[in-house]
C-alpha positions as CSV (number, residue, x, y, z in Angstrom):
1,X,-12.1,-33.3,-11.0
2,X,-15.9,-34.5,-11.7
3,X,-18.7,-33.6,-9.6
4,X,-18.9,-37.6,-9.1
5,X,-22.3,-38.0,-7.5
6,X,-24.2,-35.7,-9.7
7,X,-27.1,-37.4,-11.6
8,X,-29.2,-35.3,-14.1
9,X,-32.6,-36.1,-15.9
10,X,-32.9,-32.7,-18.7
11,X,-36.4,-33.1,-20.3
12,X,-37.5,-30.5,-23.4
13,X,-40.6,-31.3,-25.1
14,X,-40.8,-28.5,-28.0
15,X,-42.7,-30.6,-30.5
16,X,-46.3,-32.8,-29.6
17,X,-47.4,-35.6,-31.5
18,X,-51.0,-34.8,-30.9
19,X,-51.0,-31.2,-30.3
20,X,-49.0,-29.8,-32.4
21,X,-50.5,-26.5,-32.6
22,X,-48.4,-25.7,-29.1
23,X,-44.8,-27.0,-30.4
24,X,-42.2,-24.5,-29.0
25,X,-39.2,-25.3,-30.9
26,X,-36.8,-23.4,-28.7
27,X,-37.9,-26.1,-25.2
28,X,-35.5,-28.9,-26.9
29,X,-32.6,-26.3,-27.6
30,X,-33.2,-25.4,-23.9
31,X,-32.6,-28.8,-22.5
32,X,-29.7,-29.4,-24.7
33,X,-27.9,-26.5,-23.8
34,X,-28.9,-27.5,-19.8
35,X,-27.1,-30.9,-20.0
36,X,-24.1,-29.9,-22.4
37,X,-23.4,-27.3,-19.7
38,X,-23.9,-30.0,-16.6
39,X,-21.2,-32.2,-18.4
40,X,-18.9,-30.4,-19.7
41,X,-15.5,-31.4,-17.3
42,X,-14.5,-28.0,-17.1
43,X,-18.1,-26.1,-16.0
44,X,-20.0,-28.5,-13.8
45,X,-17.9,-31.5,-14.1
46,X,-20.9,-34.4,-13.8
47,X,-20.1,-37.6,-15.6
48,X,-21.5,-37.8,-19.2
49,X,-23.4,-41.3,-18.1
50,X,-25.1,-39.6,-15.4
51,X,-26.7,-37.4,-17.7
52,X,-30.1,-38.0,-19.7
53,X,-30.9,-35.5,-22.0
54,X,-34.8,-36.5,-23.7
55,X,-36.3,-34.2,-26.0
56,X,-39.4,-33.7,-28.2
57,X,-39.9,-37.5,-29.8
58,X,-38.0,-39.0,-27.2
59,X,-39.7,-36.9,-24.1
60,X,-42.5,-39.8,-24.0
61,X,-44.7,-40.3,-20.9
62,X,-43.2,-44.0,-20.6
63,X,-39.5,-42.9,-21.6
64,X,-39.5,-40.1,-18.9
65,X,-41.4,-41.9,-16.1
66,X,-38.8,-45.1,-17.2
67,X,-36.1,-42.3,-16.4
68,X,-36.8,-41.2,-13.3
69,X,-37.2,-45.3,-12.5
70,X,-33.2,-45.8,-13.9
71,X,-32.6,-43.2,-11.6
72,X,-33.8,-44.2,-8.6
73,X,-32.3,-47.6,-8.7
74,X,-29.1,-46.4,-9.3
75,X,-28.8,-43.1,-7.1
76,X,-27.9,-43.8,-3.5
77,X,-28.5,-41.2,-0.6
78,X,-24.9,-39.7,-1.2
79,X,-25.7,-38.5,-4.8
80,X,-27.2,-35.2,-6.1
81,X,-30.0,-35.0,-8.5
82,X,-30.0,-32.2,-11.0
83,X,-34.0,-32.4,-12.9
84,X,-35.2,-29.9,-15.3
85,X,-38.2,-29.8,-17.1
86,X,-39.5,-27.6,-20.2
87,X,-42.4,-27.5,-22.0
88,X,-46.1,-27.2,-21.3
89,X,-48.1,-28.1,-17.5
90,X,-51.3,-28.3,-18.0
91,X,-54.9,-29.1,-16.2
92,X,-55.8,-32.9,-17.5
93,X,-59.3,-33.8,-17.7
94,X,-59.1,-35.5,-14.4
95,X,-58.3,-32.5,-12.6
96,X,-55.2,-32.9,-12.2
97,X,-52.3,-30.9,-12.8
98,X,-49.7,-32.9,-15.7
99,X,-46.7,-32.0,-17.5
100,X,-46.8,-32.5,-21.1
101,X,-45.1,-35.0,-22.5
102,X,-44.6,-35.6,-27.0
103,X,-47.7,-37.8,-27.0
104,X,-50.0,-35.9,-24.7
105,X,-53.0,-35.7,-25.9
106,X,-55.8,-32.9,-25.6
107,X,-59.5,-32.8,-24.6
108,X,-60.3,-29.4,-25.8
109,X,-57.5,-27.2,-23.9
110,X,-57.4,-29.9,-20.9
111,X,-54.5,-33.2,-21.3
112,X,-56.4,-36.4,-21.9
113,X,-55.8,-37.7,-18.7
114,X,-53.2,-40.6,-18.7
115,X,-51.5,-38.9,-21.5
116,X,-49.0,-36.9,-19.5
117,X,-46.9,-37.5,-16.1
118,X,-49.3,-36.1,-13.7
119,X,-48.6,-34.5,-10.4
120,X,-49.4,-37.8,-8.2
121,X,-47.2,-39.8,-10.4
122,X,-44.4,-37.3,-10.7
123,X,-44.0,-37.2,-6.9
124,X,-44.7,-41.4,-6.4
125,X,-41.3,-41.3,-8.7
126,X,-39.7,-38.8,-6.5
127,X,-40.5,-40.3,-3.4
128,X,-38.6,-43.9,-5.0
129,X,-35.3,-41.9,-5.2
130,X,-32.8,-42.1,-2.2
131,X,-30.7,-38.8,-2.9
132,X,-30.6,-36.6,-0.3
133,X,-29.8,-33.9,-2.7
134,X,-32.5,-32.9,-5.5
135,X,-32.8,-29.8,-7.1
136,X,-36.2,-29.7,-9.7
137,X,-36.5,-27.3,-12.0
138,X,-39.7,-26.4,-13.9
139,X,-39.9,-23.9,-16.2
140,X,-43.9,-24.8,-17.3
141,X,-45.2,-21.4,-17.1
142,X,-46.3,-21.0,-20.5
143,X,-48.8,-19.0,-21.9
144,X,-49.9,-15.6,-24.2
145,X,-48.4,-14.6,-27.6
146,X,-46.1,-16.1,-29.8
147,X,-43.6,-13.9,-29.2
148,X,-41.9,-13.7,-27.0
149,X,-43.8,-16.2,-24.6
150,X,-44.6,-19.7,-24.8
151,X,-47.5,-20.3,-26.5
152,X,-48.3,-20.1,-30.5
153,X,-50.3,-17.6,-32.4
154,X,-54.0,-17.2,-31.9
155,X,-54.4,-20.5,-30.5
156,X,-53.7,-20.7,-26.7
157,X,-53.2,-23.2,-24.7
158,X,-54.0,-22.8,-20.8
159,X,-50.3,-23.9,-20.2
160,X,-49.4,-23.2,-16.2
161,X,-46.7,-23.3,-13.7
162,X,-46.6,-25.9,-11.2
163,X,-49.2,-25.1,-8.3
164,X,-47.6,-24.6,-5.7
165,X,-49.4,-27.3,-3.4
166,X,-47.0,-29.8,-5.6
167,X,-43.9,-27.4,-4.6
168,X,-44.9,-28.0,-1.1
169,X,-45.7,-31.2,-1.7
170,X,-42.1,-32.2,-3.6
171,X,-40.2,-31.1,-0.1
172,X,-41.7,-34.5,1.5
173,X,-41.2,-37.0,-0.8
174,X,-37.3,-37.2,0.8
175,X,-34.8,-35.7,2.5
176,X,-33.2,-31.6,1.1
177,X,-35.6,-31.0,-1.7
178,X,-35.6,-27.3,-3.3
179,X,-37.9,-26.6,-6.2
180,X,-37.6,-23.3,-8.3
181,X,-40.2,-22.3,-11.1
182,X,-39.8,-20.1,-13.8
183,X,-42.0,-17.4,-12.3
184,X,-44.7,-16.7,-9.7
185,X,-48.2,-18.3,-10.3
186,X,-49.8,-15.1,-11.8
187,X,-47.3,-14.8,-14.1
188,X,-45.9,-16.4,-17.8
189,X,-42.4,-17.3,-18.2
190,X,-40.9,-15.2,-21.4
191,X,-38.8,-16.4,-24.2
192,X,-37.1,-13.4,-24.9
193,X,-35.4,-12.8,-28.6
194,X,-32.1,-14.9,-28.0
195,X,-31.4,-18.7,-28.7
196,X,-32.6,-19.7,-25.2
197,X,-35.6,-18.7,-23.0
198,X,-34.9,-16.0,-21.0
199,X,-35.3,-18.4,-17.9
200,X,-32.8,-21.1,-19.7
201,X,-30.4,-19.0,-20.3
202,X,-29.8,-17.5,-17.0
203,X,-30.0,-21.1,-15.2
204,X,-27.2,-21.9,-17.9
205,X,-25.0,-18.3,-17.4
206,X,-25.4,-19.6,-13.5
207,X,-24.3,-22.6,-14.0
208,X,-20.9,-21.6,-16.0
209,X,-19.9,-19.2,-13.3
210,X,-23.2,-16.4,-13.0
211,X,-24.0,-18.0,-9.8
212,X,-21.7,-17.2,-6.4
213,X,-18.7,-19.3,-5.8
214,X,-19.5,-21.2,-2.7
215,X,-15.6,-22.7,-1.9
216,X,-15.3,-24.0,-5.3
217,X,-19.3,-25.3,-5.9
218,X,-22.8,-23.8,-6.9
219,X,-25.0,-24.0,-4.4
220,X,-29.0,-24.0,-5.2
221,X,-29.1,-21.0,-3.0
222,X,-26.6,-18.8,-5.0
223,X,-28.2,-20.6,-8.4
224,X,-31.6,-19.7,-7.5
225,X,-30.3,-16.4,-6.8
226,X,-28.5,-15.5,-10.1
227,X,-31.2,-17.5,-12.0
228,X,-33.9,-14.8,-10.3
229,X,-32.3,-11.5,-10.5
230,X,-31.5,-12.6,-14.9
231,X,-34.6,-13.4,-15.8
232,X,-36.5,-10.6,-13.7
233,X,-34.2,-7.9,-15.7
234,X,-34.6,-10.0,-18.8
235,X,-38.6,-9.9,-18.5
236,X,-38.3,-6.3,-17.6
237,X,-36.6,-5.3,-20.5
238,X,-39.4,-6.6,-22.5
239,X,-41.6,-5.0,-20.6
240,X,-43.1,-8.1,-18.6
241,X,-42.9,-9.1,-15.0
242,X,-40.9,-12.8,-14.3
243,X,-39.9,-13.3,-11.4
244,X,-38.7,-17.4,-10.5
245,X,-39.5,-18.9,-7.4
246,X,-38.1,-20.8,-4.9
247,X,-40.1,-23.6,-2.5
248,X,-38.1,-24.9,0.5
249,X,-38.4,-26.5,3.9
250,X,-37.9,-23.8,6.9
251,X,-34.4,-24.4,8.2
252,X,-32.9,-25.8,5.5
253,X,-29.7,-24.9,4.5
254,X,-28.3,-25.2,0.8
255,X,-26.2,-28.2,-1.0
256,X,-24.0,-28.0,-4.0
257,X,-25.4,-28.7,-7.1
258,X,-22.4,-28.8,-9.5
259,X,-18.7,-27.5,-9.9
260,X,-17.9,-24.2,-9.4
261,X,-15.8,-23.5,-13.1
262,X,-14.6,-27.4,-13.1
263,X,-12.8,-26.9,-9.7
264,X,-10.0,-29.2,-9.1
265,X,-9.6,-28.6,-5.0
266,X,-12.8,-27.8,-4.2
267,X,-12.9,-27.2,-0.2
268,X,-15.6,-27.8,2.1
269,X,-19.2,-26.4,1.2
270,X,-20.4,-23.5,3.3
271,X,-23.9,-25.4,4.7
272,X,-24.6,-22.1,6.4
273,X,-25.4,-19.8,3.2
274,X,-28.1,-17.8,4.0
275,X,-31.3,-17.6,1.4
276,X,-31.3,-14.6,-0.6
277,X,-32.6,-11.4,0.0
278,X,-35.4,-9.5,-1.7
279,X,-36.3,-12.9,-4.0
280,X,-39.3,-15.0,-4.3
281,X,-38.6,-17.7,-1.5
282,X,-41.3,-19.6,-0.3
283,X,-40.5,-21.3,3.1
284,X,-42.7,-24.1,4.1
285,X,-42.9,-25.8,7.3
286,X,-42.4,-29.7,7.2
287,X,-46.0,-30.2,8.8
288,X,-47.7,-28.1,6.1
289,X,-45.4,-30.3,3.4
290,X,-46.3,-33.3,5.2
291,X,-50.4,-32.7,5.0
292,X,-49.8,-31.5,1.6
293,X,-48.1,-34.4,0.4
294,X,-50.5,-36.9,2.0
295,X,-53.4,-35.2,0.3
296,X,-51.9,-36.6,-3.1
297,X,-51.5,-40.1,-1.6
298,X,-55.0,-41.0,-1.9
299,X,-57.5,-39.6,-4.9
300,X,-61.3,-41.0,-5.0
301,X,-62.8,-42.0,-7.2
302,X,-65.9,-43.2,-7.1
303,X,-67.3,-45.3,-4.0
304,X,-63.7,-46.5,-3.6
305,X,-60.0,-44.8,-3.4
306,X,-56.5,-45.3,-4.9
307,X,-54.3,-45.5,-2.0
308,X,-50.6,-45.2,-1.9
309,X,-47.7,-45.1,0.2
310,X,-47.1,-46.4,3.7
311,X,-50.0,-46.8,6.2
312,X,-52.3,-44.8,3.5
313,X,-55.7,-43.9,4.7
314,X,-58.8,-44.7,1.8
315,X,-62.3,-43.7,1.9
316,X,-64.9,-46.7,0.8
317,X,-68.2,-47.5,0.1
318,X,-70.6,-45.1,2.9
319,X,-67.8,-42.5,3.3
320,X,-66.3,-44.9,6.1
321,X,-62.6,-44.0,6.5
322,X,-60.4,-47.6,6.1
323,X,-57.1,-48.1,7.7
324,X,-54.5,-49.8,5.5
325,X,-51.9,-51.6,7.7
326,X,-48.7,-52.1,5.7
327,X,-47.5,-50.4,2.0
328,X,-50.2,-50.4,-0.6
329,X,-48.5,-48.7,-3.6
330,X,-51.0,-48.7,-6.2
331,X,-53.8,-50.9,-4.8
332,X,-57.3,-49.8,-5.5
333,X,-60.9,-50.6,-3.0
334,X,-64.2,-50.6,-4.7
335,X,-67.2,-50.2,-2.9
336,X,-68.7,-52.7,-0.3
337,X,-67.3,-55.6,-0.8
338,X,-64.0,-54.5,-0.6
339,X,-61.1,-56.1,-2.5
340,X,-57.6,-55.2,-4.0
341,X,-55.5,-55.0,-6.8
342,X,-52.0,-55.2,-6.7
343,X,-49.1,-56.2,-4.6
344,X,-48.6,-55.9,-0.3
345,X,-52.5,-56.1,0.0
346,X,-52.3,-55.9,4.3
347,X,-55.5,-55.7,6.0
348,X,-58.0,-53.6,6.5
349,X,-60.1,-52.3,9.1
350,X,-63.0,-49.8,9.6
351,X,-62.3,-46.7,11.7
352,X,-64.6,-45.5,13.8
């Protein structure tokens, strides 16, 4: 049996075009050994062509933003997205919070904005994809010594996890989102001295049987679970704190996120799992991941605003706060005379 509606998007980017003073080799073997374990029939069962693996040269800005685009036009509500990410998040030059991609580039220890997928764009992309099942995964948490964390040498780069306004953020671009990150914001996530990150490798010893069997699946509860408890002891026995976090909507149950062992007669999921005990959960309500989310809709600049999504609100010229009637994806106002660019331009009225 297949796990037939599993998608997966695995991105490692261990070696940068532009910066390659921060290449960590091990990121591509990390993603590698992520998808081989998703599709291998007898593990978690997805379909081989419902898996993209992109690593280091291939881990572009435009090839992974053109993945997550195949994605959402072939996913339906039904399906179940599996997305990982490894490598470097960093602060861009705009402010904004990116992940790394091969040809980032670097304005002293900030991304060059444009460079990277930033946080705006990474959840514009979510928000396009009708699975009612998504499980993102971002172990970004890199930073320190060589050995045995992320970073290289004397040279450091600010590399940091995902803040966690994007977490909240992620929950509301569509329906049963979880996110877990390699460790809490004040701390690094550790490589550790085997083939695999210490993170990797206990999201991969889940995933061929570490984590609970819930009626012949993996949940993201009993993943997250086995995933934290590994890499807290692994960290430990090195002498560092890890501990990976999970971001979810209060009163939200789990959903299965791959086979349990290649199960042939899988039986019906247990919806009412509980979250773990004694873990790193972070619950959100939906309001706070609503206002969250709506922050990143609009950023200023300037005397105008880039709006997006539905009935998105924009700031223009004199601080006066513009009403957008209908979907402006992308449209930009400048100034007084207001005008747009793009598609769906609706009108526009002052607020008073």
């Amino acid at each position: 049996m297949s796990f037939t509606n599993g998608y997966a998007l695995v991105i490692g980017v261990g070696k940068y075009q532009y910066m390659s003073n921060y290449n960590v080799p091990i990121a591509a073997k990390d993603a590698a050994a992520v998808a081989e374990t998703l599709q291998t029939p007898a593990i978690c069962g997805y379909p081989a062509d419902q898996v993209i693996l992109l690593t280091d040269q291939a881990a572009t800005r435009a090839a992974l933003l053109s993945a997550l685009e195949t994605l959402a036009a072939k996913i339906d509500a039904d399906s179940t997205l599996f997305l990982f990410f490894v490598g470097h998040g960093v602060y861009g030059s705009d402010g904004n919070y990116y992940l790394a991609t091969h040809d980032s580039q670097l304005q002293g220890k900030q991304v060059l904005a444009g460079t990277g997928v930033s946080d705006a764009e990474l959840l514009d992309k979510l928000r396009q994809i009708k699975a009612r099942r998504m499980l993102l995964v971002i172990n970004a948490c890199h930073s320190g010594e060589l050995s045995p964390s992320f970073d290289i040498g004397d040279e450091t780069l600010d590399s940091q996890p995902p803040p966690q306004k994007l977490a909240d953020a992620v929950l509301s671009t569509g329906e049963g989102r979880i996110t877990i990150t390699a460790c809490r914001p004040e701390q690094k996530s550790w490589i550790g001295v085997g083939s695999l990150s210490i993170f990797t490798k206990a999201v991969v010893d889940g995933l061929k049987g570490g984590a609970p069997n819930n009626r012949g699946y993996i949940s993201a509860f009993g993943l997250y679970e086995h995933v934290y408890f590994e890499s807290k002891d692994g960290a430990q026995a090195l002498g560092y704190d890890q501990e990976p976090e999970l971001t979810v909507l209060k009163g939200i149950g789990p959903f299965p996120v791959a086979l349990y062992h290649g199960a042939s007669q899988p039986g019906t999921f247990d919806v009412d799992e509980s979250l773990p005990g004694e873990t790193a959960v972070r619950q959100v309500s939906p309001e706070k991941s609503r206002r969250v989310y709506q922050r990143y809709t609009a950023t200023l600049i300037g005397d105008g605003a880039i709006a997006q999504g539905d009935g998105a609100k924009a700031v223009g010229a004199g601080g006066k706060l513009l009403d957008i009637s209908g979907k402006v994806s992308g449209n930009v106002i400048f100034g007084d005379n207001v005008r747009y660019i793009g598609e769906n331009k609706g009108a526009v009225k002052d607020e008073e």
